[in-house]
C-alpha positions in Angstrom: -13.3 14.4 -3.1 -9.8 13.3 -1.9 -6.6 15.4 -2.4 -3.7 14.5 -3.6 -2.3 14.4 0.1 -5.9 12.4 0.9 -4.4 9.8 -1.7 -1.0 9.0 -0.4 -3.0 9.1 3.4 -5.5 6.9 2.6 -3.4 3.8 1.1 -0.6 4.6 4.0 -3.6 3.9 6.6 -2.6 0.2 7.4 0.5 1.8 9.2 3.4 -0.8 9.0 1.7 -3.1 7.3 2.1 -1.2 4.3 5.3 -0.7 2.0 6.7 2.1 0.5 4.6 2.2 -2.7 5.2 1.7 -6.0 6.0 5.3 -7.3 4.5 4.4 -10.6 1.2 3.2 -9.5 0.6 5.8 -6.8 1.2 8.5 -9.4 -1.1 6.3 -11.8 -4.2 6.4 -8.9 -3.2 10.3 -8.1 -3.9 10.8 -11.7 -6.9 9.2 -11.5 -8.5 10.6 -8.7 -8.3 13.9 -10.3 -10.1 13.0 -13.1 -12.8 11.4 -10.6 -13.6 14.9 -8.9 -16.8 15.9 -9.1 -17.9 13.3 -11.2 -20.4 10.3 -10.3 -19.4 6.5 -10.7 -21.8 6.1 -13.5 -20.5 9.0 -14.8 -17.1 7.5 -14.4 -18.0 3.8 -15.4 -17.1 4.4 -19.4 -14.3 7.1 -18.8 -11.3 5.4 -20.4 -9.1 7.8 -19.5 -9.6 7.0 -15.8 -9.6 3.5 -15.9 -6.3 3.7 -17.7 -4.7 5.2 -14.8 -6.3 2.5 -12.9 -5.3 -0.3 -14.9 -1.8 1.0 -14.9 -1.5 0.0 -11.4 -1.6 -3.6 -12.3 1.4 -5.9 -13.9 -0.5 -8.4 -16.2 0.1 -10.0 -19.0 -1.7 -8.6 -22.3 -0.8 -10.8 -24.8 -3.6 -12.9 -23.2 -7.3 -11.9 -22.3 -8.0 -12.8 -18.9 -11.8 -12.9 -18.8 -11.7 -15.1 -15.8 -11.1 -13.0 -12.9 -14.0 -14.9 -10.5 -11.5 -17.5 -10.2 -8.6 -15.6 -9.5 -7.4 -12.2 -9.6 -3.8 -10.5 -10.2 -2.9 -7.8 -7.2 -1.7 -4.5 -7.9 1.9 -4.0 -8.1 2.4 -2.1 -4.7 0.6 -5.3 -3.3 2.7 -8.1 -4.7 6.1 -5.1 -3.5 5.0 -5.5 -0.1 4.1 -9.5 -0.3 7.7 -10.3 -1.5 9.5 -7.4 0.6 7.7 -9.6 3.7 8.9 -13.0 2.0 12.2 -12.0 1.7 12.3 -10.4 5.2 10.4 -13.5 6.9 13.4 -15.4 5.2 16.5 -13.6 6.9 15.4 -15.2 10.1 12.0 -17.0 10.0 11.8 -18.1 13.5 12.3 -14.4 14.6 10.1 -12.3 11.6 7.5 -14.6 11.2 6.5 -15.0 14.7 7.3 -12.2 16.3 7.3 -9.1 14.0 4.9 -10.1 11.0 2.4 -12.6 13.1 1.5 -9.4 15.4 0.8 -7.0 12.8 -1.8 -9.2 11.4 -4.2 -7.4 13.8 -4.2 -4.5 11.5 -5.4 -6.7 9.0 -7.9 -7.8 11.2 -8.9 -4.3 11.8 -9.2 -2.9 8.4 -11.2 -6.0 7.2 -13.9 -5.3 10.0 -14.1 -2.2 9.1 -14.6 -3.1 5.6 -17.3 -5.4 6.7 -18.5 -3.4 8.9 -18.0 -5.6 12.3 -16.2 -5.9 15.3 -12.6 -7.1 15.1 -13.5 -9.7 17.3 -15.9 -11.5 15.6 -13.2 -11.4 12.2 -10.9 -14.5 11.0 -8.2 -14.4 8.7 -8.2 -17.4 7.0 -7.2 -18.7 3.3 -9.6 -18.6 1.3 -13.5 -19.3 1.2 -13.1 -23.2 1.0 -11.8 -23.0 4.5 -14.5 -20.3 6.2 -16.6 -22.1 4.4 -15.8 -25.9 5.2 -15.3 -24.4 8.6 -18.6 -23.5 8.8 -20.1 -26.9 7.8 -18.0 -29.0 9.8 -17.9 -26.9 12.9 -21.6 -26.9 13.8 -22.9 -29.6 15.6 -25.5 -31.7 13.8 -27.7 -34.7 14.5 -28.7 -37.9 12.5 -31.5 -36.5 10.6 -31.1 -33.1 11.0 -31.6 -31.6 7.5 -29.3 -28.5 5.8 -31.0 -27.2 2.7 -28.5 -25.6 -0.6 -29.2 -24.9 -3.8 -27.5 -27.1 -7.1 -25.7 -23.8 -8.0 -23.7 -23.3 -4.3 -19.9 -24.1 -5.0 -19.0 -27.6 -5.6 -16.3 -28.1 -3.3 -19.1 -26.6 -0.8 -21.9 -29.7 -2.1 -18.5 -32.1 -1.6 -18.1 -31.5 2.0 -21.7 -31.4 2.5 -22.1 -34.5 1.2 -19.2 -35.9 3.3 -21.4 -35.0 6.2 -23.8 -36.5 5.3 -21.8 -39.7 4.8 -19.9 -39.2 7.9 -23.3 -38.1 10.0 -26.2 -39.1 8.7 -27.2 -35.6 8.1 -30.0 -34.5 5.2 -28.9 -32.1 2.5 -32.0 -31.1 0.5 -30.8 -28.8 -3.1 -33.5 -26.8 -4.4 -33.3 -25.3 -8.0 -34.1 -22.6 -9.2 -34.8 -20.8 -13.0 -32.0 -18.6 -14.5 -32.5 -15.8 -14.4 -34.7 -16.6 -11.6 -38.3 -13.9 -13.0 -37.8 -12.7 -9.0 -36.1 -12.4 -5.4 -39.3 -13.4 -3.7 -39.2 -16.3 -5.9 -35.9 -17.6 -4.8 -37.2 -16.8 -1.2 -40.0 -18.7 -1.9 -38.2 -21.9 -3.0 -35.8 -21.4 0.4 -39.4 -21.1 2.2 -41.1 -24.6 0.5 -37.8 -27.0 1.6 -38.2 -25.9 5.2 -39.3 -28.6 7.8 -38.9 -28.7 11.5 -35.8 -30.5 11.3 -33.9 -28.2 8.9 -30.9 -26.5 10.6 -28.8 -24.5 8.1 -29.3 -23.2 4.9 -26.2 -22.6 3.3 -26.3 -19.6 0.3 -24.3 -18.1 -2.3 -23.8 -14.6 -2.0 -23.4 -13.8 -6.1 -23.7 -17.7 -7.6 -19.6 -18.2 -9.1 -22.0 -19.6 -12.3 -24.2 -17.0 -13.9 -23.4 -14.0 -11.5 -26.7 -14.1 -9.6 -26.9 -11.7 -6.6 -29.1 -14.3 -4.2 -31.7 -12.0 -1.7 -29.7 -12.9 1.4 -31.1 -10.7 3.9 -34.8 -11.6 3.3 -33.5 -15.4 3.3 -31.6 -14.3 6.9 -35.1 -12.9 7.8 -37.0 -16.0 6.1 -34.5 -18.1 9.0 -34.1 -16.6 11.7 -37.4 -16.8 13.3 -37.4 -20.6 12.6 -33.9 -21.4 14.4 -32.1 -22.1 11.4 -28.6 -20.8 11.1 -27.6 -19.3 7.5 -24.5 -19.6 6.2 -23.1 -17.2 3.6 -20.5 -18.1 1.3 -19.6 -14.9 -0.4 -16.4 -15.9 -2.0 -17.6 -13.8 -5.3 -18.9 -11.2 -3.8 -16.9 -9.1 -1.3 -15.0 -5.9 -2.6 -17.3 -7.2 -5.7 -20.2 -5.0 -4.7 -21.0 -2.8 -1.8 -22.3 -4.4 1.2 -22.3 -4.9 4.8 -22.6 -7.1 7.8 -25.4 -5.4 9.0 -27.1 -4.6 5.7 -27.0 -8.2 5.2 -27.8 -9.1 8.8 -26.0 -12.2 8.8 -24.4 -14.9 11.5 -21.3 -16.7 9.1 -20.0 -15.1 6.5 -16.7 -16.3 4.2 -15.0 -14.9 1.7 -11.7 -15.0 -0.5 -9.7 -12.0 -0.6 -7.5 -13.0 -3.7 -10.4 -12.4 -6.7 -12.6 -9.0 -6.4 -10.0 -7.1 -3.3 -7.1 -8.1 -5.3 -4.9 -9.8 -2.4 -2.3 -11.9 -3.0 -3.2 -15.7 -3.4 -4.1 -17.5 -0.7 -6.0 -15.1 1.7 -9.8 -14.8 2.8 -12.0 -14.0 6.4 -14.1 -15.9 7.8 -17.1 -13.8 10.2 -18.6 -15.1 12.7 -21.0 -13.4 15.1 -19.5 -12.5 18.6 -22.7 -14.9 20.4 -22.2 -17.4 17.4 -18.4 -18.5 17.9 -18.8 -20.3 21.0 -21.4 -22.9 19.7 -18.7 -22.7 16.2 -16.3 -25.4 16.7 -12.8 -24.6 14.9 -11.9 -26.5 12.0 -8.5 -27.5 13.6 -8.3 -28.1 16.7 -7.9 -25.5 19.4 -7.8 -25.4 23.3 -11.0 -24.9 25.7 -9.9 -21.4 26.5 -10.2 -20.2 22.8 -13.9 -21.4 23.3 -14.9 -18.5 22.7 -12.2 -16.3 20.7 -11.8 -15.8 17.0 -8.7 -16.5 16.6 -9.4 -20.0 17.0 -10.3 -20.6 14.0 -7.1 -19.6 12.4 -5.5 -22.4 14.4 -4.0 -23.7 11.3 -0.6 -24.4 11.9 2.2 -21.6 10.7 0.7 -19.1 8.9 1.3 -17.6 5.0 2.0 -14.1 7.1 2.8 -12.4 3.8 -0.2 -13.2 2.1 -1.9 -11.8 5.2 -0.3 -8.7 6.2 -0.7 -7.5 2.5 -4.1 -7.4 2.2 -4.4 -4.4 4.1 -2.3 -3.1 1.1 -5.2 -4.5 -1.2 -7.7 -3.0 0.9 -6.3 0.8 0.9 -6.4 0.1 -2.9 -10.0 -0.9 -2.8 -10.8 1.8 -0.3 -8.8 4.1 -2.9 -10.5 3.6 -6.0 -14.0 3.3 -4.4 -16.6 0.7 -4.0 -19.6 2.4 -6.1 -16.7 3.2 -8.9 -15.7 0.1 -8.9 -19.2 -1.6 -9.3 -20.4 1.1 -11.6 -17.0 0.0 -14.0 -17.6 -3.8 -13.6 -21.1 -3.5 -14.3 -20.8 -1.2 -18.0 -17.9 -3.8 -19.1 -20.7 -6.7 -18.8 -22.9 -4.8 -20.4 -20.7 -3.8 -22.9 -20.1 -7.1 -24.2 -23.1 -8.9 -23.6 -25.4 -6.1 -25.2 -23.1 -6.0 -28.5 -23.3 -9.8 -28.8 -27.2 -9.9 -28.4 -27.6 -7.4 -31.0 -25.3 -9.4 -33.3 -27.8 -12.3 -33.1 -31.1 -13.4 -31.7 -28.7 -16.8 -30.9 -27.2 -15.5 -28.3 -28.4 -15.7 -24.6 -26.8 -13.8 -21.8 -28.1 -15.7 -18.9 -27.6 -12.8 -16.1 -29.9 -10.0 -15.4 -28.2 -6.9 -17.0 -28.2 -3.0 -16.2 -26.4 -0.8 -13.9 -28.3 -1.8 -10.5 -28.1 -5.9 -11.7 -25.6 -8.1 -10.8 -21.9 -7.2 -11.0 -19.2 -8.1 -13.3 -19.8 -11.9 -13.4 -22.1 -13.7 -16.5 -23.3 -16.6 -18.5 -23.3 -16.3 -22.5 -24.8 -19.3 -24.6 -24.6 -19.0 -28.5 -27.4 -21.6 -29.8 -25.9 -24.3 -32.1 -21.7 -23.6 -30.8 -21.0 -26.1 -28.3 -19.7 -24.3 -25.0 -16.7 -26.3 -24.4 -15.5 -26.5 -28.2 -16.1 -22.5 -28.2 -14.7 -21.6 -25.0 -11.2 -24.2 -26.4 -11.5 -22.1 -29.4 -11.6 -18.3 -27.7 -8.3 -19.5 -26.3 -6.5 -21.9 -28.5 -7.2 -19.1 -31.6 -8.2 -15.9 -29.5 -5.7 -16.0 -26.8 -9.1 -15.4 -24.7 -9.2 -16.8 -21.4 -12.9 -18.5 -20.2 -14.8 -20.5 -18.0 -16.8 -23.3 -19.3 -19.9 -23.7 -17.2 -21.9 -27.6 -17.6 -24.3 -27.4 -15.4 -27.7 -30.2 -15.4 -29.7 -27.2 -16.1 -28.1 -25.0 -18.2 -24.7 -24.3 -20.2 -22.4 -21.6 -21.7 -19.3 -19.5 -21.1 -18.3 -17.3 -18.0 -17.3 -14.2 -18.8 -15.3 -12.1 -15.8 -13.7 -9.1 -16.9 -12.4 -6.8 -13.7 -11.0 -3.2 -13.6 -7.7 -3.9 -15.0 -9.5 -4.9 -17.8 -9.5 -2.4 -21.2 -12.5 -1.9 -23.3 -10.3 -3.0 -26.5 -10.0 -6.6 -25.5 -13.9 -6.3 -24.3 -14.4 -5.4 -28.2 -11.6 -7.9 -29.1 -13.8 -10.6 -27.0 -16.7 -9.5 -29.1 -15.2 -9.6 -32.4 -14.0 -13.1 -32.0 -17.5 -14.6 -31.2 -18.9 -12.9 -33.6 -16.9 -14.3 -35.8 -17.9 -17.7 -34.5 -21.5 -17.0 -34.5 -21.5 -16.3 -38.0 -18.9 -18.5 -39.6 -18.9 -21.3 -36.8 -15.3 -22.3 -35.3 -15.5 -25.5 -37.6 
C-alpha cells in the first residue's frame, strides 16, 4: 500500500503539468488511503468512512442529486485549480503561453494517457471528446459504394447520425442489429455481430459499455470475431474508460475513443482518440493535415488552436484516478448500483432493473422501469419534486430511467433516490 509520501508522489507524477494541490483535498485522499491499507476493494466498496474522504475532494452542489454522471462528470477541486490557474496564465499573454509553454507540455498528457491505456505514445490523440475520435473514425476510413458497416440500434446517436451521413454522402450500407436486454449471453451478442457479416462488410462499429442500460459489449471476442475477416472494428468507449479496468491489449483493439470528462473526471471538453501505430497511415484526419503527418498522430489533433487547459489538466485527473485506484473505484460504483436497484426490486415485483447486477457485472451505469409510471412523467417528477437528477431513456425496444451515480456520490442520496420512487411506486406521482 502507498505511504503518505507515495500519495503526494503519485498525484505530483505529471511533473509541470500539475498544480500545487488543493491542501484540503490532498489531506482528504491522505486520509483515505490510510483507511484503504490492507483492505480489498470489495472490502472497501461499502466503507463510508473512506468514500467520505474521497467525496470530499470534489466541489458539487448537494442540494441536487446528480444521478447522471454518464453524461457528464464534475472534476475534483485540484483539477478545476489547475484548469483556471492555466486559463488565467494562457490569458496574460496568449500568443506566448498557449503556444509555446502550455502546447509543449501536452506531451505529458500524451504520456500518462498511454500509459493508462496501456500503448505507445505514438499511437495516442488528444482530442475533445468521443464525438470527435469517434466521427474521426467514421469519416477517415476510406469506403466504397456498397461497402457495408454493421452497428447495433443501441451505439450513440450522434454516432448512427454520422453514419448515416455516410451513407447519404457515399452510398455506403449500415446494417443495425439488435439485440435482447439484458442480452441471456456474450456469445450471444457475438453471434448476432457473426450473422450480419457478408463479404462486403468493412467496419463494425461497437459500444464499449452501451451509454443506455450499462451493458459491457464482449469486445475482444468481437475484435477476434473480425479480424480474420478484414473488417476493422471500431470502439467507441466514451462510457467506459477510467469506468472499469481495461487495456489496449486486453481488448486487442485497432480504434479506440473516449471522453475524458465523465468516469476520469477531466475538465469538460477533453477525450483520446487510439489508433494503432500500422493503422494511422490508412486513418485519414478529420481536418485536414499535410502529407508528411501521413503517418503521425498528431494529425489528428489538427483542429485549429487548442483548449490547452482542458488538456494539460487531465494529467491532474489521471493522478487522481491513478490515486484512488481502478479496482476501488469499480468495486464502489458497482455496490452503489446495487444498492439502489436491489432495494427497489424488493420494494415491488413492478420494478425492472434492466442491467445485469453483482460485483463482476457491469459498472455504475443502469436502466430501471416501474410497470404502470410513465418514464418521462417519473423521471420530470424525481426532479421537479425530488431535486433528483435523471436520464430518460425512449428507446424502440425498451424504456425507463438511467441511473448514474459516481464516487462523489453518498449512500444517503442513494437511499434518498430510493425513498422517492418508492413513494411513487406505491402512491403514483398523480
Amino acid at each position: 500500500m502507498l505511504s503518505r509520501r507515495d500519495v503526494v508522489r503519485a498525484l505530483m507524477g505529471a511533473g509541470a503539468a500539475v498544480p500545487l494541490l488543493n491542501r484540503n483535498a490532498l489531506a482528504a485522499l491522505t486520509r483515505a488511503q490510510d483507511l484503504a491499507t490492507g483492505r480489498t476493494p470489495q472490502a472497501l466498496a461499502d466503507d463510508e468512512d473512506f468514500w467520505a474522504q474521497v467525496q470530499r475532494a470534489f466541489d458539487v452542489d448537494r442540494t441536487l442529486i446528480n444521478l447522471n454522471n454518464g453524461g457528464i462528470s464534475p472534476a475534483p477541486g485540484f483539477v478545476i485549480e489547475q484548469l483556471i490557474r492555466d486559463i488565467r496564465f494562457v490569458n496574460e499573454i496568449p500568443t506566448i503561453h498557449n503556444w509555446q509553454v502550455l502546447q509543449p507540455r501536452m506531451e505529458a498528457t500524451r504520456r500518462d494517457l498511454a500509459k493508462a491505456f496501456g500503448c505507445d505514445p505514438e499511437e495516442m490523440a488528444v482530442v475533445r471528446n468521443a464525438s470527435e475520435a469517434q466521427e474521426t473514425m467514421i469519416f477517415g476510413l476510406d469506403l466504397q459504394r456498397g461497402d457495408e458497416v454493421i452497428v447495433t440500434n443501441q451505439n450513440y446517436g450522434r454516432m448512427l447520425t454520422t453514419w448515416d451521413q455516410r451513407v447519404r454522402r457515399d452510398g455506403i450500407v449500415v446494417k443495425h442489429i439488435s439485440f435482447k436486454v439484458p442480452p441471456p449471453s456474450d456469445q450471444y451478442i457475438v453471434e448476432r455481430f457473426a450473422e450480419a457479416i457478408t463479404p462486403r462488410t468493412k467496419v463494425i462499429e461497437v459500444t464499449h459499455i452501451t451509454n443506455l442500460t450499462g451493458q459491457i459489449m464482449p469486445v475482444r471476442d468481437i475484435m477476434r470475431l473480425a479480424k480474420p475477416r478484414g473488417i476493422e472494428v471500431y470502439v467507441d468507449g466514451a462510457h467506459a474508460f477510467a469506468h472499469f479496468p481495461f487495456t489496449r491489449d486486453q481488448l486487442e483493439v485497432d480504434f479506440y475513443g473516449t471522453s475524458l470528462h465523465k468516469w476520469l473526471h477531466a475538465p469538460i471538453g477533453a477525450g483520446f482518440l487510439y489508433v494503432r501505430r500500422e493503422k494511422i497511415e490508412k486513418l485519414w484526419s478529420l481536418m485536414a493535415s499535410s502529407e508528411k503527418q501521413t503517418a503521425d498522430i498528431r494529425k489528428y489533433e489538427e483542429i485549429g488552436t487548442h483548449p490547452q487547459a482542458n488538456f494539460n489538466a487531465v494529467s491532474a485527473a489521471l493522478s487522481f484516478h491513478n490515486q484512488l485506484g481502478p479496482e476501488r473505484k469499480i468495486a464502489r460504483l458497482r455496490w452503489l448500483r446495487d444498492h439502489w436497484a436491489n432495494a427497489l426490486l424488493r420494494e415491488s415485483s413492478r420494478v425492472k432493473v434492466l442491467t445485469p447486477l453483482g460485483p463482476d457485472a457491469g459498472g455504475a451505469i443502469a436502466l430501471v422501469n416501474v410497470d404502470g409510471l410513465d418514464p418521462a412523467e417519473l423521471g420530470s417528477w424525481l426532479y421537479a419534486k425530488h431535486q433528483i437528477i435523471n436520464v430518460v431513456i425512449n428507446h424502440p425496444e425498451f424504456r425507463g430511467l438511467r441511473i448514474t451515480p459516481s464516487v462523489y456520490t453518498q449512500r444517503q442520496e442513494l437511499d434518498r433516490f430510493v425513498e422517492a420512487m418508492t413513494l411513487a411506486i406505491r402512491r403514483g406521482i398523480g
